[in-house]
C-alpha positions in Angstrom: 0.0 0.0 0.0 2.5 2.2 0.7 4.3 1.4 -2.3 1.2 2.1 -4.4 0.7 5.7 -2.5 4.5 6.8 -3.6 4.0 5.6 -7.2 0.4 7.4 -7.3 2.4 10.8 -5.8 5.1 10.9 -8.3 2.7 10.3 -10.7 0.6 13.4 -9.8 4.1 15.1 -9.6 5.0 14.6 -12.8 1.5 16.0 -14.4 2.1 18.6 -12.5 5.6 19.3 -13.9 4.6 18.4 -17.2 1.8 21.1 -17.3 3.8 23.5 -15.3 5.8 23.3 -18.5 3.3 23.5 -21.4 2.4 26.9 -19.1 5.7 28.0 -19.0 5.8 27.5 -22.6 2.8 28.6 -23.8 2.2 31.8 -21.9 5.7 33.4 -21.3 7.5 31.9 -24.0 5.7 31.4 -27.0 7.4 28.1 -28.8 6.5 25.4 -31.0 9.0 23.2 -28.9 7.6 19.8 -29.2 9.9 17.3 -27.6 8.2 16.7 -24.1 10.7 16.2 -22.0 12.1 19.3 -22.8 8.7 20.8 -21.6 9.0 18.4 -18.5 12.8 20.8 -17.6 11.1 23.8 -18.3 7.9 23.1 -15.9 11.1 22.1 -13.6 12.8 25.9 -14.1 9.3 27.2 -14.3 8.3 25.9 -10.9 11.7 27.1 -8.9 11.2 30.6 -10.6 7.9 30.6 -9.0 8.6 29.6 -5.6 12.0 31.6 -5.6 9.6 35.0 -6.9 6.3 33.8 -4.4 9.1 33.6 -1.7 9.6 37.4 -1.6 6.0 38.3 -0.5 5.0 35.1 0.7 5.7 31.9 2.9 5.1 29.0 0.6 2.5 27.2 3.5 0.5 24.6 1.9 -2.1 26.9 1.0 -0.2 29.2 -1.0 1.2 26.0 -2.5 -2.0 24.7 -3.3 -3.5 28.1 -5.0 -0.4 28.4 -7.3 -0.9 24.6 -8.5 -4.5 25.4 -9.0 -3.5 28.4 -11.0 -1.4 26.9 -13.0 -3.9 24.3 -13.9 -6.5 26.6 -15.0 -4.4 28.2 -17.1 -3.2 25.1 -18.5 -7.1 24.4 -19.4 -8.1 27.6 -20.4 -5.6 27.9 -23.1 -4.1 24.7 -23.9 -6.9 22.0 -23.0 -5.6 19.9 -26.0 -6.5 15.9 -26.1 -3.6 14.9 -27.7 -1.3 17.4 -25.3 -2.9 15.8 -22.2 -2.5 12.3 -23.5 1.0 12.4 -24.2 1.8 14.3 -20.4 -0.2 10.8 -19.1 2.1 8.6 -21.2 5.2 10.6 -20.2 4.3 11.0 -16.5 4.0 7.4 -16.7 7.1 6.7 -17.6 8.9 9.4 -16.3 7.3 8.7 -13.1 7.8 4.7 -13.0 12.0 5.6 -13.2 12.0 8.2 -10.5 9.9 5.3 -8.5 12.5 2.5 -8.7 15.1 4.7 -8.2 14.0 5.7 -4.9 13.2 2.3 -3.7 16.1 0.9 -4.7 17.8 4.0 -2.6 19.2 2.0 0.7 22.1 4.6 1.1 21.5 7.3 3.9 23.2 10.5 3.4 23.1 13.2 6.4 23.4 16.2 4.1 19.6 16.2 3.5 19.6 17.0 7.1 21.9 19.3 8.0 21.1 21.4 5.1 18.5 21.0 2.7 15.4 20.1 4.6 16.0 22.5 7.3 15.7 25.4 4.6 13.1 24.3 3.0 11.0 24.2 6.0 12.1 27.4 6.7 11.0 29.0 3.4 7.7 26.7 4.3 7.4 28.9 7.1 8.6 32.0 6.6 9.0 34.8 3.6 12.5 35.0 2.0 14.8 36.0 4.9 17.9 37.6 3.5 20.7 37.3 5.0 20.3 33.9 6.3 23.3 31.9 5.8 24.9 35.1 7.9 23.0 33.6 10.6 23.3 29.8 10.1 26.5 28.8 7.4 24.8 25.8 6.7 22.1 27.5 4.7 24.4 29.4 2.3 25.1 25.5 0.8 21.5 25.5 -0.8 20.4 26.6 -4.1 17.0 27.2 -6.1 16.2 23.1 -5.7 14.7 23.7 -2.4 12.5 26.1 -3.9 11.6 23.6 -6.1 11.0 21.4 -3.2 9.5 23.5 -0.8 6.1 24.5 -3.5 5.2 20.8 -3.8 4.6 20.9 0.1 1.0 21.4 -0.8 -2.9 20.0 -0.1 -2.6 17.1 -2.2 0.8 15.7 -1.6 2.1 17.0 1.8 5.4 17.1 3.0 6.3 14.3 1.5 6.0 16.4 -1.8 8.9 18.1 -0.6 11.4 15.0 -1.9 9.5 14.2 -5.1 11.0 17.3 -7.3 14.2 16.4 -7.2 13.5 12.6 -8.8 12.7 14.2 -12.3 16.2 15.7 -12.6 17.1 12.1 -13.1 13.9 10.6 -15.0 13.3 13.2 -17.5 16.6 13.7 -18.8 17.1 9.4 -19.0 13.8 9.4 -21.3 15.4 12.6 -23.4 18.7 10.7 -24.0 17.2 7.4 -24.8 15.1 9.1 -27.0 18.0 11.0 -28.8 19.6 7.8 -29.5 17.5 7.2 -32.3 18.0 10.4 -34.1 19.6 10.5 -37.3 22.5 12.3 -36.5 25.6 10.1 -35.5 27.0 12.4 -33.3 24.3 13.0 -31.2 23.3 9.7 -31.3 26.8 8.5 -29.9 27.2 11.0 -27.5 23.7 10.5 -26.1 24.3 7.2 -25.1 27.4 7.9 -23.4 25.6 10.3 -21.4 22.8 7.9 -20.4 25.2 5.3 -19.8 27.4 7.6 -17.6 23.9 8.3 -15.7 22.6 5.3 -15.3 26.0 3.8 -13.9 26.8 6.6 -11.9 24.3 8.6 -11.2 21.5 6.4 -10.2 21.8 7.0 -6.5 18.6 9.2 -5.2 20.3 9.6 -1.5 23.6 11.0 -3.0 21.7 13.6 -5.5 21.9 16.6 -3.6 22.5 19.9 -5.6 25.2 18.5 -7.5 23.7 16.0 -9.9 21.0 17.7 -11.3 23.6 20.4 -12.7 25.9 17.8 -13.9 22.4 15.9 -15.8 21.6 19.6 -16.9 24.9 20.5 -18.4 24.8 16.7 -20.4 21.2 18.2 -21.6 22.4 21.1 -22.6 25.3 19.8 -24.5 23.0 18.4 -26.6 20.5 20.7 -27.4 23.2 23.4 -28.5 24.8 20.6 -30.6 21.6 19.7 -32.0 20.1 23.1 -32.7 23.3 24.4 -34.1 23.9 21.9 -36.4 27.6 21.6 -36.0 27.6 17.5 -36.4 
């Protein structure tokens, strides 16, 4: 049972990213990008911004959690609401969802730093409006980054605290289904230099406990990489 209730969350996590980034997309920047697991970062980058920008004004409690993910899904009806759209997000979320899932039950590794340094921020930004200054305070905190942002606004009515660790999972799924997908492509040196990417992933960075702020920028810069090479047409 409890099994079941993580799968169902990550699941609801991942529509939620994937919509977050058909918003992102459709409202403030206006592409005809079609690869989904792009969208999937950008509802990523989309939902830090958010948190990091609700932060200034407001603590992100629950509620306030809850009111933006509503927004967001309004919007996402109002001016997307496309049948095709929403049944690729399910297919994706699926997917995307199923990898983040075995990766954290397959997690037997306890790593402190969680403890000493991102949950305790998070809470705080749960609690409180952006406090500057902070790390002046506590040194621990200046070790965080825009992830616990991330983390902090899916502390919300329908997933709870235990939305706070979700987030972070995606880093890892959604760029696996990117690179797999981009070693079909027709050209060779993408093709060959997204599957040493994925391989180099899977083998080394398929740890959820040893994620922290590092990995996702590492899995980022490997995404990036190939975008720029792709889009630019140098190979």
């Amino acid at each position: 049972m409890l099994l079941l209730k993580a799968y169902t969350l990550l699941f609801l996590t991942a529509i939620y990213i994937y919509i977050a980034g058909f918003v992102f997309n459709k409202i403030l920047i206006n592409n005809t990008e079609k690869n989904i697991s792009i969208i999937g970062l950008l509802g990523l980058f989309f939902l830090s911004i958010i948190a990091l920008i609700t932060n200034f004004a407001f603590a992100l409690t629950k509620l306030n959690n809850t009111i933006v993910l509503l927004i967001i899904l309004v919007i996402f009806f109002i001016t997307i609401n496309n049948k095709l759209i929403i049944k690729r997000i399910l297919i994706y979320s699926s997917i995307t969802s199923l990898i983040s899932f075995i990766i954290i039950i397959f997690d037997t590794v306890y790593r402190p730093d969680a403890g000493l340094y991102h949950l305790p921020y998070t809470k705080i930004i749960n609690d409180h409006k952006i406090i500057l200054g902070i790390n002046h305070l506590e040194f621990r905190y200046g070790h965080t980054s825009i992830l616990q942002y991330l983390a902090a606004i899916n502390n919300n009515y329908i997933f709870y605290d235990t939305g706070i660790l979700l987030p972070l999972t995606f880093f890892f799924s959604i760029p696996v289904v990117f690179l797999f997908e981009k070693i079909f492509t027709k050209e060779n040196f993408i093709k060959y230099l997204a599957f040493l990417y994925l391989f180099f992933v899977l083998y080394e960075m398929n740890r959820y406990g040893d994620f922290g702020n590092d990995t996702p920028a590492h899995i980022l810069f490997f995404i990036t990489t190939i975008i720029f090479l792709n889009n630019t047409r140098l190979f």
